[in-house]
FIKOLZA-1660 file (N, C-alpha, C; in steps of 0.1 Angstrom, whole numbers, plus 5000, padded with zeros to 4 digits):
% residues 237
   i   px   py   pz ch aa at
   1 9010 8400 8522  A  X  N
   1 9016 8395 8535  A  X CA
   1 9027 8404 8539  A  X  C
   2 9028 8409 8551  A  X  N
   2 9041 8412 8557  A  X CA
   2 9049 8406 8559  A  X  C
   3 9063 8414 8555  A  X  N
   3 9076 8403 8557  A  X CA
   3 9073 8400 8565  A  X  C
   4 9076 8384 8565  A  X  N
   4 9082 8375 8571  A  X CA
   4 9090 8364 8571  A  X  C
   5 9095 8360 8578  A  X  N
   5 9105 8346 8580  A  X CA
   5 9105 8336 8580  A  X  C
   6 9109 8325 8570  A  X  N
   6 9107 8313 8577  A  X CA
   6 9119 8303 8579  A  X  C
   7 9118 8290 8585  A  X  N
   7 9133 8281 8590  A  X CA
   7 9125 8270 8586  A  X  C
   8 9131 8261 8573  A  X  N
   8 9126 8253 8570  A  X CA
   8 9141 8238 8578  A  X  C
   9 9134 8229 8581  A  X  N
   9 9147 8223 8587  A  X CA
   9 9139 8207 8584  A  X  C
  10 9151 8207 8573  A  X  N
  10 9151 8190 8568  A  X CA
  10 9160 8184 8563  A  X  C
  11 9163 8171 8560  A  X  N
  11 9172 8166 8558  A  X CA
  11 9174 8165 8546  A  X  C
  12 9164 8158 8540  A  X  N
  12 9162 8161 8524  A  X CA
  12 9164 8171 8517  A  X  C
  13 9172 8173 8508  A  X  N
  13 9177 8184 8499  A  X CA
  13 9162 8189 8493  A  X  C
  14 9158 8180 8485  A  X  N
  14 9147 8182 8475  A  X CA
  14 9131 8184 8484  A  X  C
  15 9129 8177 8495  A  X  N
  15 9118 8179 8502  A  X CA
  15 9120 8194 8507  A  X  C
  16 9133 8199 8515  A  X  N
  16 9132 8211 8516  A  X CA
  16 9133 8225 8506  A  X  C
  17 9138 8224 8496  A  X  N
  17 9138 8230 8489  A  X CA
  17 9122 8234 8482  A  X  C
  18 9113 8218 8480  A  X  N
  18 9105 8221 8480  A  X CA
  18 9093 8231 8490  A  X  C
  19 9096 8228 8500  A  X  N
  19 9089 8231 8507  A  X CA
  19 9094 8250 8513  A  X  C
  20 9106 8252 8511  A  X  N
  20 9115 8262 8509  A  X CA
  20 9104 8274 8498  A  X  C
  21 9104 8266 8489  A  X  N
  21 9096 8274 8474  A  X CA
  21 9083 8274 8475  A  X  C
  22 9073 8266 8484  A  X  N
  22 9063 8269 8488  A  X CA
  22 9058 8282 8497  A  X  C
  23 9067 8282 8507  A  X  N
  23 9068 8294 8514  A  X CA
  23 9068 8306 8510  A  X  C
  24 9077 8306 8503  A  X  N
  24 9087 8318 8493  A  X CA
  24 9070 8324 8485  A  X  C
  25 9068 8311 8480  A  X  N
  25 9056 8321 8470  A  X CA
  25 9045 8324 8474  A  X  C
  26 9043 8324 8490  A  X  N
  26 9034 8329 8501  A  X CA
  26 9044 8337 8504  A  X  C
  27 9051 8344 8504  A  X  N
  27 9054 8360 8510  A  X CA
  27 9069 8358 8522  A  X  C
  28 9070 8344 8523  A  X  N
  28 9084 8340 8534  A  X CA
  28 9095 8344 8526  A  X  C
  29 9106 8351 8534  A  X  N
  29 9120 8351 8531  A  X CA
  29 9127 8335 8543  A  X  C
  30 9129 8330 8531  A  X  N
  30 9130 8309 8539  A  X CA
  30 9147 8309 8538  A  X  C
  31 9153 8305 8551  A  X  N
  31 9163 8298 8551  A  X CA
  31 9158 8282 8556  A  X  C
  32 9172 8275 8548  A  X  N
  32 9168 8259 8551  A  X CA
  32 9184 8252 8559  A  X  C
  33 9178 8245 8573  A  X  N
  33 9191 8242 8573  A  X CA
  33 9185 8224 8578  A  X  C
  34 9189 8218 8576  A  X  N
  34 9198 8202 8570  A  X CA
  34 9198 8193 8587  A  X  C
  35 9199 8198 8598  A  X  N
  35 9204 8193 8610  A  X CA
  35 9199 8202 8618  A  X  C
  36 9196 8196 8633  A  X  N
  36 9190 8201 8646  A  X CA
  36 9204 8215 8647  A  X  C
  37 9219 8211 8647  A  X  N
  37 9223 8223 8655  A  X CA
  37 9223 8233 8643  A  X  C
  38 9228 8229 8632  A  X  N
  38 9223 8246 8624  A  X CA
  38 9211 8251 8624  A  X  C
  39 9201 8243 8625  A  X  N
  39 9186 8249 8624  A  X CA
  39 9184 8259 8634  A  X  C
  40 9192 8251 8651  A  X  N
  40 9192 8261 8662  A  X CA
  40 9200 8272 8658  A  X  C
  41 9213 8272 8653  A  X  N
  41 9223 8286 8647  A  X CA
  41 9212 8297 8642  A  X  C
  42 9206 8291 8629  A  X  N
  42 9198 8296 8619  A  X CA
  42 9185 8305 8628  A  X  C
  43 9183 8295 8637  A  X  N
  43 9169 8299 8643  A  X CA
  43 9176 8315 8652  A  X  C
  44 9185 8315 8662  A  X  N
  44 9190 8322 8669  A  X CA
  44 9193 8336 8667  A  X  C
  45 9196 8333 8651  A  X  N
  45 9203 8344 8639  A  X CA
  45 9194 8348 8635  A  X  C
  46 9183 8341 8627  A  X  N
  46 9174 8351 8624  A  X CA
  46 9160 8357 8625  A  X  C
  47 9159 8343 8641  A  X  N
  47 9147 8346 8651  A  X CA
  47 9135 8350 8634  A  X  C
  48 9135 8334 8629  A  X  N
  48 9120 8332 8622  A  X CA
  48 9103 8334 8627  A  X  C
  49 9095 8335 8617  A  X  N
  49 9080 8336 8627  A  X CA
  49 9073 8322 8621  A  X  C
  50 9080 8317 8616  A  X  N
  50 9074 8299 8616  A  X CA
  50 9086 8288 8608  A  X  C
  51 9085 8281 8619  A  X  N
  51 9097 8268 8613  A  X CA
  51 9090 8257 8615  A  X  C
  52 9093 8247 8600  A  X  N
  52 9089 8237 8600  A  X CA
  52 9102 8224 8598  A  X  C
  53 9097 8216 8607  A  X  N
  53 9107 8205 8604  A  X CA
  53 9102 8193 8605  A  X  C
  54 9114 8186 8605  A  X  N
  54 9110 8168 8602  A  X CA
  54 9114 8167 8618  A  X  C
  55 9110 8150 8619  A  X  N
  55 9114 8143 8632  A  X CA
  55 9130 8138 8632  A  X  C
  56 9132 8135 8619  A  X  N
  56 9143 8122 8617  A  X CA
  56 9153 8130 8615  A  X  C
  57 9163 8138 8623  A  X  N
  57 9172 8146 8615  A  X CA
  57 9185 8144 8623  A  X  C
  58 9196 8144 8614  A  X  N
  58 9209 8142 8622  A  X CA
  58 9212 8151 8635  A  X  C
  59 9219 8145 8642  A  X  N
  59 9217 8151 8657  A  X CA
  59 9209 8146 8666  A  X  C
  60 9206 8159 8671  A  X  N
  60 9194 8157 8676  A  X CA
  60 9180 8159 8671  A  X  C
  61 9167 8151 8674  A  X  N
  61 9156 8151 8667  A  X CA
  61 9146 8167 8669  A  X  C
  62 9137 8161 8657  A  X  N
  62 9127 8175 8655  A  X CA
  62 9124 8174 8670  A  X  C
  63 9121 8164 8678  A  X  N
  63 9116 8169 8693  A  X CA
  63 9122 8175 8704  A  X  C
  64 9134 8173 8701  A  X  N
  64 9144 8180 8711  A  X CA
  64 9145 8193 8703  A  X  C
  65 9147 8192 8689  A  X  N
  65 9145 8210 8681  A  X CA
  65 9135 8218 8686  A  X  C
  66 9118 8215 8686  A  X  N
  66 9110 8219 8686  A  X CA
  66 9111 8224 8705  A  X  C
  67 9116 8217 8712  A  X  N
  67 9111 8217 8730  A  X CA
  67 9123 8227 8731  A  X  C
  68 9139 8230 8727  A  X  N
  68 9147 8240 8729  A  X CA
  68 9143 8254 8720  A  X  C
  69 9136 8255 8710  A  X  N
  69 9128 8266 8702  A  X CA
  69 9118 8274 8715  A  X  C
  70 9109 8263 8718  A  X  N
  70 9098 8265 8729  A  X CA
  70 9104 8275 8741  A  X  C
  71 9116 8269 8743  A  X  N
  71 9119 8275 8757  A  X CA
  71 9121 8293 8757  A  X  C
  72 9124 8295 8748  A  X  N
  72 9123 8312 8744  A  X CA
  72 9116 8319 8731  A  X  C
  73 9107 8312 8726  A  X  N
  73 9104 8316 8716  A  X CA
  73 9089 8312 8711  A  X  C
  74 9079 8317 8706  A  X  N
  74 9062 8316 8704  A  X CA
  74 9066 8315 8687  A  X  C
  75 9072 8310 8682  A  X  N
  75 9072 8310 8670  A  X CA
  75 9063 8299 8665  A  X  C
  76 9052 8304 8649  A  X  N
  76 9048 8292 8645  A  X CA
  76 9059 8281 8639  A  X  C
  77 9051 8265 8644  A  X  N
  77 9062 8253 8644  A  X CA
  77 9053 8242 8634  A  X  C
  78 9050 8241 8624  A  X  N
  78 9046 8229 8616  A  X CA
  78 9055 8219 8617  A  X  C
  79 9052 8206 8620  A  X  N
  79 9059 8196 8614  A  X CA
  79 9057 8192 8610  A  X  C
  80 9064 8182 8596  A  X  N
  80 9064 8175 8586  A  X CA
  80 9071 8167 8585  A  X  C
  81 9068 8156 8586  A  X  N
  81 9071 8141 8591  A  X CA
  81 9067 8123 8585  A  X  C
  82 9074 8117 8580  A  X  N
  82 9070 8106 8577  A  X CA
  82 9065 8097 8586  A  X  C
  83 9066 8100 8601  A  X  N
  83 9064 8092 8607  A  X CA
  83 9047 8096 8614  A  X  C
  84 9041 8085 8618  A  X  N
  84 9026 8088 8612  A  X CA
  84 9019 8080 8623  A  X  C
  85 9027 8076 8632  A  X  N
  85 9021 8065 8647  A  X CA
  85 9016 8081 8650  A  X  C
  86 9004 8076 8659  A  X  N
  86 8998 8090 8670  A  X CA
  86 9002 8092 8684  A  X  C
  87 9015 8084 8681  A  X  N
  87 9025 8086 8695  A  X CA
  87 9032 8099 8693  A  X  C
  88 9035 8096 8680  A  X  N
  88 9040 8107 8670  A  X CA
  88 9041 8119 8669  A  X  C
  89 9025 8120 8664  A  X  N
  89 9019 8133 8669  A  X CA
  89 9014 8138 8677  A  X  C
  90 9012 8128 8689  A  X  N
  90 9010 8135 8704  A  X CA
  90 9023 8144 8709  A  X  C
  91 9034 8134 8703  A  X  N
  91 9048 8135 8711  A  X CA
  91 9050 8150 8709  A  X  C
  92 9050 8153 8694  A  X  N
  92 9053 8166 8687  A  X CA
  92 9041 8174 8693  A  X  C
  93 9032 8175 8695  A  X  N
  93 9027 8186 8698  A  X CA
  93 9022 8189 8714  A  X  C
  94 9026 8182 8720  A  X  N
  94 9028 8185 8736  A  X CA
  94 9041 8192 8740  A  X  C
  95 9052 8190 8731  A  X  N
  95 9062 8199 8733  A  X CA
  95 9060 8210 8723  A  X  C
  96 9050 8217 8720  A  X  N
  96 9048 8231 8716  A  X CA
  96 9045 8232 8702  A  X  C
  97 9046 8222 8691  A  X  N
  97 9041 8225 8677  A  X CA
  97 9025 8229 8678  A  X  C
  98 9023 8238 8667  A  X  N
  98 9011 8246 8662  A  X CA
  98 9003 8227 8656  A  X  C
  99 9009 8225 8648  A  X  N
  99 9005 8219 8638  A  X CA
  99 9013 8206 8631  A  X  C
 100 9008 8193 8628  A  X  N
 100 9015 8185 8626  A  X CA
 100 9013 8178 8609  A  X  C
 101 9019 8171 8599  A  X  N
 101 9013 8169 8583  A  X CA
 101 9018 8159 8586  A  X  C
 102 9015 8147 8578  A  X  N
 102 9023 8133 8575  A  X CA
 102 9028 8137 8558  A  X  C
 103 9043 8131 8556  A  X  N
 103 9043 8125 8543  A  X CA
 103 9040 8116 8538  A  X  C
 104 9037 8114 8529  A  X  N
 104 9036 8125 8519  A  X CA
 104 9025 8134 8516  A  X  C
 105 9026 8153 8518  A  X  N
 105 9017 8156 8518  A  X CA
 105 9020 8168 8506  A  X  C
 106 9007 8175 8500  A  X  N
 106 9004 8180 8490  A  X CA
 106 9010 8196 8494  A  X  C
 107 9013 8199 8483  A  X  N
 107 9018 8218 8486  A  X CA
 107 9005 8221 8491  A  X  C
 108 8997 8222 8483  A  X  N
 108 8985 8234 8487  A  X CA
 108 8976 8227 8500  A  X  C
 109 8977 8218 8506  A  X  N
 109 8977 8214 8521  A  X CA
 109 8986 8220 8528  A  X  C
 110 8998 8219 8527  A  X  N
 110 9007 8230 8534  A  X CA
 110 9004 8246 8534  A  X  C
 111 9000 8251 8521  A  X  N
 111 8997 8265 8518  A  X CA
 111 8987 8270 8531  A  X  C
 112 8974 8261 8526  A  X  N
 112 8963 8262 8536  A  X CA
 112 8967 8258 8550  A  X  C
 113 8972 8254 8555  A  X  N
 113 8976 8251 8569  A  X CA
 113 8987 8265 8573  A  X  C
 114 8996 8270 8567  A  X  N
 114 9003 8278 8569  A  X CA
 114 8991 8292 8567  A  X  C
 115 8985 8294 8559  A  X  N
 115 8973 8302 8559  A  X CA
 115 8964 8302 8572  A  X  C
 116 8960 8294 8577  A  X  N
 116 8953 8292 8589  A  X CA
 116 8960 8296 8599  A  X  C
 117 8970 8293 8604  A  X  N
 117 8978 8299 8613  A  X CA
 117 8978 8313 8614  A  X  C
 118 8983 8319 8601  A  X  N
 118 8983 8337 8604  A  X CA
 118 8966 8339 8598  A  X  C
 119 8954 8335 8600  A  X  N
 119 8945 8343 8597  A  X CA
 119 8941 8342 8613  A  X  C
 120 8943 8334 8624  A  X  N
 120 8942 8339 8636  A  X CA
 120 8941 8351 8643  A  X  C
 121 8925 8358 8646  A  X  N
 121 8924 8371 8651  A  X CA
 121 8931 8374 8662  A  X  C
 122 8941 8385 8661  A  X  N
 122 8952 8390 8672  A  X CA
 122 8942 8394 8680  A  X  C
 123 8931 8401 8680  A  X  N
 123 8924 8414 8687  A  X CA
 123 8911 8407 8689  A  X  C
 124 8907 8408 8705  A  X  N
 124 8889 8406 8709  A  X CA
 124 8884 8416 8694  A  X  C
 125 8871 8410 8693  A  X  N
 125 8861 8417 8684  A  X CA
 125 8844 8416 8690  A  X  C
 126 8841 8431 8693  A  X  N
 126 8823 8428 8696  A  X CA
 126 8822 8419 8711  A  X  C
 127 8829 8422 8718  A  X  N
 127 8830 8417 8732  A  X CA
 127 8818 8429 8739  A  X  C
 128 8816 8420 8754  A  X  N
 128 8800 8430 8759  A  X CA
 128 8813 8433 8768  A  X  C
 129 8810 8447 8774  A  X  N
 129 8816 8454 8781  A  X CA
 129 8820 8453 8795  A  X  C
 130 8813 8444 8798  A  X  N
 130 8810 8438 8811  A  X CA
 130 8817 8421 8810  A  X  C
 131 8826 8420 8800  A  X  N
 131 8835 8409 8797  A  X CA
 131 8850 8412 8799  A  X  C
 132 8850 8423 8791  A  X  N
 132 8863 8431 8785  A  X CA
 132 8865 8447 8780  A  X  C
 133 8874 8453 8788  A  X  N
 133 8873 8464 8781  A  X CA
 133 8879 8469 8772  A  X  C
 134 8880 8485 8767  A  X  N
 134 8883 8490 8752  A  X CA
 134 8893 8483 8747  A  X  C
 135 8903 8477 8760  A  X  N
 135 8921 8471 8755  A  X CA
 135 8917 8460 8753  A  X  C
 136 8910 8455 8755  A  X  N
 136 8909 8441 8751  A  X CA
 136 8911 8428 8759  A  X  C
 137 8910 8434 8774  A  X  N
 137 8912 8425 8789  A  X CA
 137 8900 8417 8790  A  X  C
 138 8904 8404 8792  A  X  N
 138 8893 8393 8801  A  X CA
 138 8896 8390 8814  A  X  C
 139 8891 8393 8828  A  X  N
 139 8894 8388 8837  A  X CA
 139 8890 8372 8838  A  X  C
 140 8899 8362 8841  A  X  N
 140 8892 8352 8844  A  X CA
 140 8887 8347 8859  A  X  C
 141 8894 8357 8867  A  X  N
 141 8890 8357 8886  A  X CA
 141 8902 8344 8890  A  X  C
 142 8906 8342 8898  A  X  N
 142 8919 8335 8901  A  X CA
 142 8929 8342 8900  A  X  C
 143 8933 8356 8896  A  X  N
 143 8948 8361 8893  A  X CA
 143 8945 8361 8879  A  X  C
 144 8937 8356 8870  A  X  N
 144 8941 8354 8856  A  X CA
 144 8936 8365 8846  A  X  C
 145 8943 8368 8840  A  X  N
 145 8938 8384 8833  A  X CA
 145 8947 8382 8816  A  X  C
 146 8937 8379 8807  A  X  N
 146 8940 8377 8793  A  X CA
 146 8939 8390 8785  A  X  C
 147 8947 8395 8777  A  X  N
 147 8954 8409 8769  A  X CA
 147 8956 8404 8757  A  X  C
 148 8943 8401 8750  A  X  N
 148 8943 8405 8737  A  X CA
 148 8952 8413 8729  A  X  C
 149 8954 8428 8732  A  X  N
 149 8964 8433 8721  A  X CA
 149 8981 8430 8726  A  X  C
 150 8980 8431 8736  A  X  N
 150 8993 8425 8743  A  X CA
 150 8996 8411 8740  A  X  C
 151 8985 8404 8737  A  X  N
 151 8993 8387 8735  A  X CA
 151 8996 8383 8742  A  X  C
 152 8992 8384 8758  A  X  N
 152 8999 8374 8769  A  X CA
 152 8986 8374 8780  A  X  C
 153 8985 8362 8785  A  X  N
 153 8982 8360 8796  A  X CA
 153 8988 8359 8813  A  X  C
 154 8982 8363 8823  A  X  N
 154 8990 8364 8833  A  X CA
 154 8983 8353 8848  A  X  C
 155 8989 8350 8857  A  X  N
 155 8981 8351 8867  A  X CA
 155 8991 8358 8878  A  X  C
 156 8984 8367 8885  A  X  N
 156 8993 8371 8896  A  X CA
 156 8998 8382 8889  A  X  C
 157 8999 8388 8876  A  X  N
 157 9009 8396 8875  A  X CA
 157 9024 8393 8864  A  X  C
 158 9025 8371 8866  A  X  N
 158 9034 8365 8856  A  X CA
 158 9027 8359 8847  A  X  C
 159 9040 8365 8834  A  X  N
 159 9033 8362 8823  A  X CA
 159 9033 8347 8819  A  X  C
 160 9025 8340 8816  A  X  N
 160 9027 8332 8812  A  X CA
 160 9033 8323 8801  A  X  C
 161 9038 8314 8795  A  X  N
 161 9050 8309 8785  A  X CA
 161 9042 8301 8775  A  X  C
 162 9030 8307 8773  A  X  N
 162 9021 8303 8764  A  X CA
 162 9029 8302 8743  A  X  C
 163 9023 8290 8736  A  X  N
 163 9028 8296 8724  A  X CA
 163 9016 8301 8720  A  X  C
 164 9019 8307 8704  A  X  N
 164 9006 8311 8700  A  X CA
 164 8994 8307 8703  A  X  C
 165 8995 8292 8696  A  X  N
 165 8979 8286 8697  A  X CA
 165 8974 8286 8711  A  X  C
 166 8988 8282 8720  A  X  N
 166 8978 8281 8734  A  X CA
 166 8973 8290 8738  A  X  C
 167 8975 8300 8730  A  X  N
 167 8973 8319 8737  A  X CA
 167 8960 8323 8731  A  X  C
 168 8954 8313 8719  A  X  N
 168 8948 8319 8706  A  X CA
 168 8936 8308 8712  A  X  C
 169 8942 8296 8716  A  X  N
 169 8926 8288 8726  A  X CA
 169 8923 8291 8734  A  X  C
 170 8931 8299 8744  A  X  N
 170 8928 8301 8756  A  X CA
 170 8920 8312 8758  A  X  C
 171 8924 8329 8747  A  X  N
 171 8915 8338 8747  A  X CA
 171 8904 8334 8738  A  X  C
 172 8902 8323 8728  A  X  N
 172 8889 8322 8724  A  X CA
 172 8876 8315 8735  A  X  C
 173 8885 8303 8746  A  X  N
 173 8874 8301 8756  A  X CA
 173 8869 8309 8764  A  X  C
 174 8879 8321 8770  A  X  N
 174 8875 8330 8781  A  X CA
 174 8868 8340 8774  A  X  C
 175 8866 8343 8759  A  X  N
 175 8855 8352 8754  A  X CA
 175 8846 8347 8750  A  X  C
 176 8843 8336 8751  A  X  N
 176 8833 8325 8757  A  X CA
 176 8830 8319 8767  A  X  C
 177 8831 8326 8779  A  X  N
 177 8833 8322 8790  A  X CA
 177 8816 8317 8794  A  X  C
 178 8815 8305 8801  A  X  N
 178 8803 8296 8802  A  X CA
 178 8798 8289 8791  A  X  C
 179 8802 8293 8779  A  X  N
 179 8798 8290 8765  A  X CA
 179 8806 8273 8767  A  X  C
 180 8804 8265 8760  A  X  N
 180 8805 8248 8757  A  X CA
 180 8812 8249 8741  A  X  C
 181 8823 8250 8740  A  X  N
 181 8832 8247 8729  A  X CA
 181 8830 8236 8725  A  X  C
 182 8827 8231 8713  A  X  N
 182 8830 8218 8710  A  X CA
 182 8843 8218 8699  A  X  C
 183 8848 8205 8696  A  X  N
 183 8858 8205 8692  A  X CA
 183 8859 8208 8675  A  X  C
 184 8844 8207 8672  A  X  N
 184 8845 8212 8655  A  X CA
 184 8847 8230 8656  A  X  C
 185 8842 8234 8665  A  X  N
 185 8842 8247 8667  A  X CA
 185 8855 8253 8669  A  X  C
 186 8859 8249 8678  A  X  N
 186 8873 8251 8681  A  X CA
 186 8886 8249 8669  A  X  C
 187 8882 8235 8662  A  X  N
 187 8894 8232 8648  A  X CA
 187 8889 8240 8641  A  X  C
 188 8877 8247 8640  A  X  N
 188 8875 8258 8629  A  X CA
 188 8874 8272 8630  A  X  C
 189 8876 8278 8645  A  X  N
 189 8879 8288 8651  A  X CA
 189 8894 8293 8648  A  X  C
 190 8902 8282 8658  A  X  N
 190 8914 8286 8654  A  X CA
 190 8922 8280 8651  A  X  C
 191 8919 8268 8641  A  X  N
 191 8933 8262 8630  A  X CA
 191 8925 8268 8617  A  X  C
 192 8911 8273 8617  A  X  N
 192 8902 8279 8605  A  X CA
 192 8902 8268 8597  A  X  C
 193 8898 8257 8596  A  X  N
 193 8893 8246 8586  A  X CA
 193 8896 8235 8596  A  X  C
 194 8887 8223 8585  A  X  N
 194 8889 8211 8587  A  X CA
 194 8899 8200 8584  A  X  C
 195 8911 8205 8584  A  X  N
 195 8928 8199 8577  A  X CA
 195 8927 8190 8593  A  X  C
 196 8925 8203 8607  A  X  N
 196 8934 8190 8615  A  X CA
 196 8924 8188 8622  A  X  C
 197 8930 8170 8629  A  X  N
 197 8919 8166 8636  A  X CA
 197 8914 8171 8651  A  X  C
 198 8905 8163 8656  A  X  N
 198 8900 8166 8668  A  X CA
 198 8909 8163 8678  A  X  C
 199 8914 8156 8677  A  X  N
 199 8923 8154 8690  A  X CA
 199 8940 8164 8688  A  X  C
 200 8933 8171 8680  A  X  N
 200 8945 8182 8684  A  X CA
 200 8943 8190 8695  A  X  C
 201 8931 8195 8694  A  X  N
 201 8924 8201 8706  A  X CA
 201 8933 8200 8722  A  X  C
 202 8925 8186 8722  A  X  N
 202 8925 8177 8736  A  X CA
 202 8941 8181 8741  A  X  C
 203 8950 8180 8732  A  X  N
 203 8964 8176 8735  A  X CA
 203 8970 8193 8741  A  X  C
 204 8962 8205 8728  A  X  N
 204 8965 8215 8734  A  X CA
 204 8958 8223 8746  A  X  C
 205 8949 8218 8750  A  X  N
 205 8937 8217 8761  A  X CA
 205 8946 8213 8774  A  X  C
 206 8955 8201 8769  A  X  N
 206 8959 8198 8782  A  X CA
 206 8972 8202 8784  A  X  C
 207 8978 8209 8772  A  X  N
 207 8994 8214 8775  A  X CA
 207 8990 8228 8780  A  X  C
 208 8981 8232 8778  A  X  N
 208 8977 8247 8786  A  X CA
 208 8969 8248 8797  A  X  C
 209 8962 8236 8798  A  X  N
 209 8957 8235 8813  A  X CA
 209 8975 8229 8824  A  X  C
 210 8983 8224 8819  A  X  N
 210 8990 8223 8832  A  X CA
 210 8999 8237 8830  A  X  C
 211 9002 8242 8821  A  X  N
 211 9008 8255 8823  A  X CA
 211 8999 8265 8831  A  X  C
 212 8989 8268 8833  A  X  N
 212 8980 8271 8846  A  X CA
 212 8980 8265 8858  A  X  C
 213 8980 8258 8859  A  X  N
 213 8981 8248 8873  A  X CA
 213 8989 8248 8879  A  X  C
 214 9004 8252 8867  A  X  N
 214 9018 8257 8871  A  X CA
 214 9019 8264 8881  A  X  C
 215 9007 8279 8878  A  X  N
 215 9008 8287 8886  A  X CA
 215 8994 8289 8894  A  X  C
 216 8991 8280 8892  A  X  N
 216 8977 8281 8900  A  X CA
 216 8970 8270 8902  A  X  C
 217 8975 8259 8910  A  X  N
 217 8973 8245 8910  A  X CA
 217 8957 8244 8915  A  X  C
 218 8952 8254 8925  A  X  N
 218 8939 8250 8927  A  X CA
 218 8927 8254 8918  A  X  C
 219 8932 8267 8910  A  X  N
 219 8924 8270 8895  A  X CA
 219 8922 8260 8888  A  X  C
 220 8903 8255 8886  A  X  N
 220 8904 8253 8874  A  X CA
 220 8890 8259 8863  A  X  C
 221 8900 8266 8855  A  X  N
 221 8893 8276 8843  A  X CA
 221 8885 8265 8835  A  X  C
 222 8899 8254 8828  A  X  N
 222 8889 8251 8816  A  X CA
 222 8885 8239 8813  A  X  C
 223 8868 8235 8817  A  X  N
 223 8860 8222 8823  A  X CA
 223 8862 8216 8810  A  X  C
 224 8859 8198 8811  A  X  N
 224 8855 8194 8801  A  X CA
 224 8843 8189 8805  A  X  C
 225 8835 8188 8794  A  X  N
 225 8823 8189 8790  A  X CA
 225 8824 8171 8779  A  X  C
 226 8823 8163 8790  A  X  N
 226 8821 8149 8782  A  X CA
 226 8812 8148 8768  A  X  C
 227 8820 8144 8761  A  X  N
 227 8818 8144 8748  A  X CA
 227 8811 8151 8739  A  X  C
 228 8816 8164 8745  A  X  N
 228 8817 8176 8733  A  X CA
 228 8827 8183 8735  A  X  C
 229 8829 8192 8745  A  X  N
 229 8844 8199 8744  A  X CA
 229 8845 8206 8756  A  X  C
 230 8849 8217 8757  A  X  N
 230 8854 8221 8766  A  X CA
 230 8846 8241 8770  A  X  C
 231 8847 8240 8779  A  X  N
 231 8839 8250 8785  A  X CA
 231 8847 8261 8791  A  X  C
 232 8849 8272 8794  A  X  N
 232 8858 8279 8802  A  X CA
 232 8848 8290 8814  A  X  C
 233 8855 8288 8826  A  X  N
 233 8843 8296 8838  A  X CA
 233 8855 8300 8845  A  X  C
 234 8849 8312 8847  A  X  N
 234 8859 8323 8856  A  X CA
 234 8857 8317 8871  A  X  C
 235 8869 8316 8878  A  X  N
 235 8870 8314 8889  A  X CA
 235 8863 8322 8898  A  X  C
 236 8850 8319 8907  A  X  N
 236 8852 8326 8912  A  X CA
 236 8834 8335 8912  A  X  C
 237 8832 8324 8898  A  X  N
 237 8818 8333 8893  A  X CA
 237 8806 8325 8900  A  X  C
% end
């Protein structure tokens, strides 16, 4: 693995440390900080490439953590959390988490889940020419033009404030463009296994469909396809 960083942020001594040494033996250089405003210090300082935290933490909560992280930063965001309502985990991951665990959960569930995140393909592969060219562009027609090696999507020219995953679903539907995603395909495309559920999808489906609409309220790219998944069609085709 290439260096990298991680921001572990928990309240618990022992849960983080544990989870501190999980990292570590996957290839992370981990700081751990205890509360919302050091985790921010921490985060600011050493601009990590994945932090995971709890909900419950002095201050202010993982969700106000996770939504001020969002506003400048694509970093992966796991949360790890006792709290286990699906209010819960909607809440956490419409403000920008990758990925959500309940406690109590197993190291090597963590391993594999933090695994799945960086095996996500950066780069189109075996695209027909008349999709995308050598750089790796999808037009989607509407202003929308997706940059695989560049990592950003645009419409109009502005970049959009996508995090990873929404960047990582969005170019997997448009190089599937007309193709019918369903949702096992998708949790196994790009979370790569069956750890999370299906209605993770749905939640990131719809935090990246209004970030489009943001800028292109009459666009709409990505259909759903009642009770299978979701489809993506170029504006315009």
């Amino acid at each position: 693995m290439e260096h990298r960083t991680a921001l572990v942020v928990e309240d618990d001594a022992d849960v983080g440390e544990l989870v501190g040494s999980v990292l570590a033996q996957v290839g992370f250089d981990v700081r751990v900080a205890g509360d919302g405003e050091s985790a921010l210090r921490s985060f600011d300082e050493h601009e990590p490439d994945l932090v995971t935290l709890d909900l419950n933490l002095p201050g202010f909560d993982g969700i106000e953590l996770c939504r001020r992280i969002r506003r400048h930063s694509s970093a992966y965001m796991i949360m790890l959390t006792a709290r286990a309502e699906e209010a819960d985990r909607l809440m956490g991951l419409e403000v920008g988490a990758d990925d959500y665990m309940t406690k109590p959960f197993s190291t090597r569930e963590l391993r594999a889940r933090v695994s799945a995140l960086y095996r996500r393909p950066p780069v189109l592969e075996g695209l027909e020419r008349s999709r995308a060219d050598r750089d790796g562009v999808i037009e989607g027609g509407g202003g929308l033009v997706v940059h695989a090696t560049r990592r950003d999507a645009r419409i109009d020219g502005t970049v959009l404030p996508l995090t990873r995953t929404e960047f990582d679903l969005l170019h997997w539907l448009a190089r599937h463009g007309g193709v019918v995603q369903d949702r096992a395909t998708l949790v196994r495309e790009i979370w790569h296994g069956e750890e999370s559920p299906g209605h993770l999808v749905d939640v990131h489906v719809a935090n990246l469909r209004r970030k489009l609409r943001a800028h292109a309220p009459a666009a709409n790219w990505i259909r759903t396809v009642r009770g299978i998944g979701y489809r993506f069609d170029p504006v315009g085709s």
